[in-house]
N, C-alpha and C positions, 0 to 999 in steps of 0.2 A: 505275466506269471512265469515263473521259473522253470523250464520244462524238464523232465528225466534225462532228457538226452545231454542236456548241458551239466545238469547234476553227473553224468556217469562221465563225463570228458574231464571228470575232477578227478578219475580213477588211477591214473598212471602219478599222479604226487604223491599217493596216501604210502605209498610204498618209500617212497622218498623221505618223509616224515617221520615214518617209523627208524627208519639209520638214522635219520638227524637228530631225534630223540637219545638215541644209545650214546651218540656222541655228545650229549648236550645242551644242541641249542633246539630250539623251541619252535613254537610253529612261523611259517614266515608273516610277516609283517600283514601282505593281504589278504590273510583268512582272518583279520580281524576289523574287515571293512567291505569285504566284498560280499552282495547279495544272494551269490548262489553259494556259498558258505554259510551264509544266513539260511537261507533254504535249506540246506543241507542239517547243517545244526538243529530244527525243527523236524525232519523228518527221519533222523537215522538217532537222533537221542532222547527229545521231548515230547515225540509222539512213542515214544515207545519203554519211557522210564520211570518209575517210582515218581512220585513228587505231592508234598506237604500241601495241603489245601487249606488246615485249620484245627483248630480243637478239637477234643471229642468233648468238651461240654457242650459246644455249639449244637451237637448233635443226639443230645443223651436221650430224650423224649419223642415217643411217636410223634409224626407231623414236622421234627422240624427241619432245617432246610439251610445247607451250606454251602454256596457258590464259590469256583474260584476258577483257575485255570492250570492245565494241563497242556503248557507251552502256550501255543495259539490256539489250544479247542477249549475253549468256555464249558466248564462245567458243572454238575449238582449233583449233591448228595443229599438221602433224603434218608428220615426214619421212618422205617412202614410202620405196620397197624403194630403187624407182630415181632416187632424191633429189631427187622432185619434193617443194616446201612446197604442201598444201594445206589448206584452213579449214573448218570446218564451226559452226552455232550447237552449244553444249555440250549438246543438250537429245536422251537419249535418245528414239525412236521409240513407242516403247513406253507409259511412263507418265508421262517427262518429268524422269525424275532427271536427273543430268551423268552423261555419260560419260568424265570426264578431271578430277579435282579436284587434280591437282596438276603444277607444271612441271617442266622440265630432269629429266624420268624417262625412260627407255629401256625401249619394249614393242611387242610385234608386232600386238597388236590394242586396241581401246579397251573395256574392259569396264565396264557397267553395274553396278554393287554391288548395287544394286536386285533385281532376278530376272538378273542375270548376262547380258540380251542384249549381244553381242559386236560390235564393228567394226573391219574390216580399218583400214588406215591411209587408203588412198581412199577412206574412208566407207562402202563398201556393208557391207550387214549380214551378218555371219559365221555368227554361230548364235545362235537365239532356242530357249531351254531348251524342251521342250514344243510344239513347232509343227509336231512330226510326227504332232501329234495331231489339226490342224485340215489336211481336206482341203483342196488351194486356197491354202494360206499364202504371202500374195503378199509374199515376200525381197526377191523384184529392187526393188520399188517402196519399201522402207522403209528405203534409204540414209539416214545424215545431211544435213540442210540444209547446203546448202554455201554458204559466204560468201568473198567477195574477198580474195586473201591478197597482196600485193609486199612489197617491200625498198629499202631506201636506207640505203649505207652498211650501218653494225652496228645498223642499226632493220629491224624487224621489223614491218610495219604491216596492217590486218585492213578492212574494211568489210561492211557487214550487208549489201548489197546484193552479191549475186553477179554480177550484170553493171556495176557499177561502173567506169568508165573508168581504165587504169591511173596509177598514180599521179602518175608526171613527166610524163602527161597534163595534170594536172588544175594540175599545181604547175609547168606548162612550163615559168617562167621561172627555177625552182631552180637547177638544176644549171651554167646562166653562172653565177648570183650567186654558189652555193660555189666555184666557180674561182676565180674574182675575189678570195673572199674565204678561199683557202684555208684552206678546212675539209677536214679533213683525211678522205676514203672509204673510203680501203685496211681494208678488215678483216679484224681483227688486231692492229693498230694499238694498239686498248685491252683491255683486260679486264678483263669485269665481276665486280664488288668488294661493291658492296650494294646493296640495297633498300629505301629507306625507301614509308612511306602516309603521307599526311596526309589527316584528316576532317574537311574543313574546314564550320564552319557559316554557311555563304552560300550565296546563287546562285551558279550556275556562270559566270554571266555577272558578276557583281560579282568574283568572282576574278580571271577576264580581263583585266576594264580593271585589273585593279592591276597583274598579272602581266605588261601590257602595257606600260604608262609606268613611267617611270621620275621622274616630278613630283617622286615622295616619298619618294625613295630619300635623299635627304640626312636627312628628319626622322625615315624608320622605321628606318631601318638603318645610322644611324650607327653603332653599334657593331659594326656586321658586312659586309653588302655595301660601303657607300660609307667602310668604315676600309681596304677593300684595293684600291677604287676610284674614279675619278674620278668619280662620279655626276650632278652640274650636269648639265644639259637639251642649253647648250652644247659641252659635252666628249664626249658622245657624238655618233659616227658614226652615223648611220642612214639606209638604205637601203630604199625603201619600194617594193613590188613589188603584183601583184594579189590574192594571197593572203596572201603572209606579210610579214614586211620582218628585215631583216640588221641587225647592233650590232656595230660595235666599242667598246670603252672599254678608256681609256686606265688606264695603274695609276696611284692615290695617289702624289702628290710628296712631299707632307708626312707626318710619324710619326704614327702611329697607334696605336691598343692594337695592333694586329698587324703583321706585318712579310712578311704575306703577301701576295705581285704576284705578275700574271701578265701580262709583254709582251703577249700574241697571245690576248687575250679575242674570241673571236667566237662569234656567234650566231644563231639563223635561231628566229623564232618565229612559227608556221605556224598558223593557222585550222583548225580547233578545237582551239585548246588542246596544241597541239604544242609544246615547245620541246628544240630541237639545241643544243646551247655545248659548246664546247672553250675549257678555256684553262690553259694551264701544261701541267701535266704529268695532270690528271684533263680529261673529256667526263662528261657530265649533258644524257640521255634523258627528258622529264619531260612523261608527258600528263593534264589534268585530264579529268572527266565529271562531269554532272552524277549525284548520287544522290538529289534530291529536291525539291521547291521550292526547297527553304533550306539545301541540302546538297550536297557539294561533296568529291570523292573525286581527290587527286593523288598519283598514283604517282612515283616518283622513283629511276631509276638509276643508281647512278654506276660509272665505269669510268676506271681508270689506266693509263697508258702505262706500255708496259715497261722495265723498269728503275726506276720513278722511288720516291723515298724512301716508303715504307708509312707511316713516322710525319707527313710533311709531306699525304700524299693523308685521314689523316683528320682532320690539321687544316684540310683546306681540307672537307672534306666538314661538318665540325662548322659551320664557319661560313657552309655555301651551307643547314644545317638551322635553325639560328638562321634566316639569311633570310626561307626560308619559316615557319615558324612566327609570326614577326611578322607577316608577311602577313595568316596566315590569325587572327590575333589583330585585325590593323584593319580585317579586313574582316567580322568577326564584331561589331565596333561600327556597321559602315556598315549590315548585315544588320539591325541592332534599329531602326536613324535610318529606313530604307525600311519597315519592315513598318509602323510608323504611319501614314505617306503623308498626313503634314501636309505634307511637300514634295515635289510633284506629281511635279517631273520634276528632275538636276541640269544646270546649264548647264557644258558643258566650255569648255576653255581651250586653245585654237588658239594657236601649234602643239604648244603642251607636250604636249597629252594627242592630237597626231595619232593613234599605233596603237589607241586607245580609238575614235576616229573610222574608222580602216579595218576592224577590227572589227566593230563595231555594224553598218556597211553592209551587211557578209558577213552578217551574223544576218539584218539583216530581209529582205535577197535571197532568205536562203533559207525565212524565213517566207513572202514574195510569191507565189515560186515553187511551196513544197506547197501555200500555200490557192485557189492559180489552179485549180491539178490536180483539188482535192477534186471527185466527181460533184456533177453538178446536185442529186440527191436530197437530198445533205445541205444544201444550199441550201433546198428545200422544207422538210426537216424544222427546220431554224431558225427560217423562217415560221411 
């Protein structure tokens, strides 16, 4: 296990980082393989950030029940009696099995499968089999951990920290942008069609920057994103905000293998690893997390307006899976060119790869920020 003291000895580069940044180049090559970077990336972003769990149809009716994850802390959200959403980490009281492994279910308590200890939908604990046998068995105090639960729009979003500042807190400047950039909130609107995962084998941060620019969207995805869209640097709209920044683009003039456009492409790609788009007649819900050094977990929802053709929604979904699949295929080449670390660090390309550059900022902010916080002690014990 990764201890504090080894996390805070990462504290004299973050400074480093930040001038490498202004001039450029990018993080170096072993923050995108090393495990206390891994560590660190969990504890100073994903334990403490916004992040997409699921629909809100999953959730709309008392009783029911949405799992997902909040970095590494397994979590659920539930609808109480009286239609309050509330969250909890997944991790019975008890011995630490889930109490909820599956979504879009409908039940009145959350049962452990393990020895059966139960919980109401507010978390407190119902019944523990056998605990009329221990005098003193302290119930009131063995609620589930509760974690931060909001909404935006048909997203469903979670954070590990329970006192977490609400979300259009934190992303103020969201909701002019979606005006502006009518995206469309009414929910209802769409509904949710499928779920794809993708495993992807990189860092979580080498995903990002790809997931972010659009540099290379003409030479990876010619045959799919940039055959139904304008993809050149110039042709996109972008709108750069403090946390996230907005995209329009424009549809393909010229023929293409495909014959699929969509006028009204817009999109909001949010720190960490959020991304919102609407366009045409389908919306695509899509948060990445890290799963391990070199490992890389994106989940992907997509949802259809109502009315619109079933045959044309899975041809556009076949071709937003292509997409990602390329992705995660070039970025699983860049994962093997980094783990050597013959080349220290890469230098980016202003302004093509600006959201790469607003990004990385966000990262090491919030690297600065946890290793200021860490006690003194672990300060000594890296001495």
């Amino acid at each position: 296990m990764i201890q504090a003291s080894q996390l805070r000895a990462l504290a004299p580069t973050i400074g480093e980082l930040e001038a490498d940044l202004k001039a450029s180049w990018g993080l170096p090559s072993w923050f995108y393989v090393d495990p206390r970077v891994h560590e660190l990336d969990l504890q100073a972003i994903f334990r403490r950030e916004w992040q997409y769990i699921g629909p809100m149809e999953h959730v709309s009716a008392p009783g029911d029940v949405l799992i997902g994850q909040a970095g590494d802390v397994p979590v659920v959200v539930t609808r109480t009696e009286d239609g309050e959403l509330r969250g909890f980490v997944n991790v019975c009281r008890h011995r630490g099995y889930k109490v909820a492994t599956e979504s879009a279910k409908n039940c009145k308590r959350l049962v452990c499968r393990y020895h059966a200890w139960s919980y109401w939908l507010n978390g407190d604990l119902a019944a523990a089999p056998g605990s009329g046998d221990e005098p003193g068995f302290p119930q009131e105090s063995l609620s589930l951990l509760p974690v931060a639960v909001d909404t935006w729009g048909d997203a469903v979003f979670v954070n590990a920290d329970p006192q977490a500042r609400p979300f259009l807190d934190v992303y103020h400047d969201l909701a002019e942008t979606a005006a502006d950039g009518q995206l469309t909130l009414e929910r209802g609107h769409f509904s949710f069609v499928r779920e794809t995962v993708h495993d992807v084998p990189s860092n979580w941060k080498l995903w990002y920057d790809n997931f972010a620019e659009c540099y290379h969207c003409d030479n990876i995805h010619r045959g799919s994103f940039a055959s139904a869209y304008e993809a050149s640097v110039g042709a996109v709209d972008v709108r750069f905000r403090s946390r996230f920044f907005f995209s329009r683009y424009a549809p393909k003039q010229k023929s293409t293998g495909t014959e699929l456009r969509a006028e009204n492409y817009r999109s909001v790609n949010m720190y960490p690893g959020f991304l919102y788009l609407q366009q045409g007649e389908i919306m695509i819900l899509s948060q990445m997390r890290p799963t391990g050094p070199e490992t890389t977990r994106q989940l992907v929802h997509y949802f259809a307006e109502e009315g619109a053709d079933p045959d044309r929604v899975d041809r556009w979904i076949d071709l937003w899976e292509q997409t990602f699949t390329e992705d995660g295929d070039a970025t699983a080449v860049q994962q093997e060119g980094l783990r050597v670390g013959v080349v220290g660090r890469n230098r980016l390309l202003i302004p093509r790869e600006r959201p790469v550059v607003l990004f990385n900022g966000l990262i090491i902010e919030a690297y600065r920020k946890y290793l200021d916080q860490l006690p003194a002690a672990s300060v000594q014990a890296a001495e």
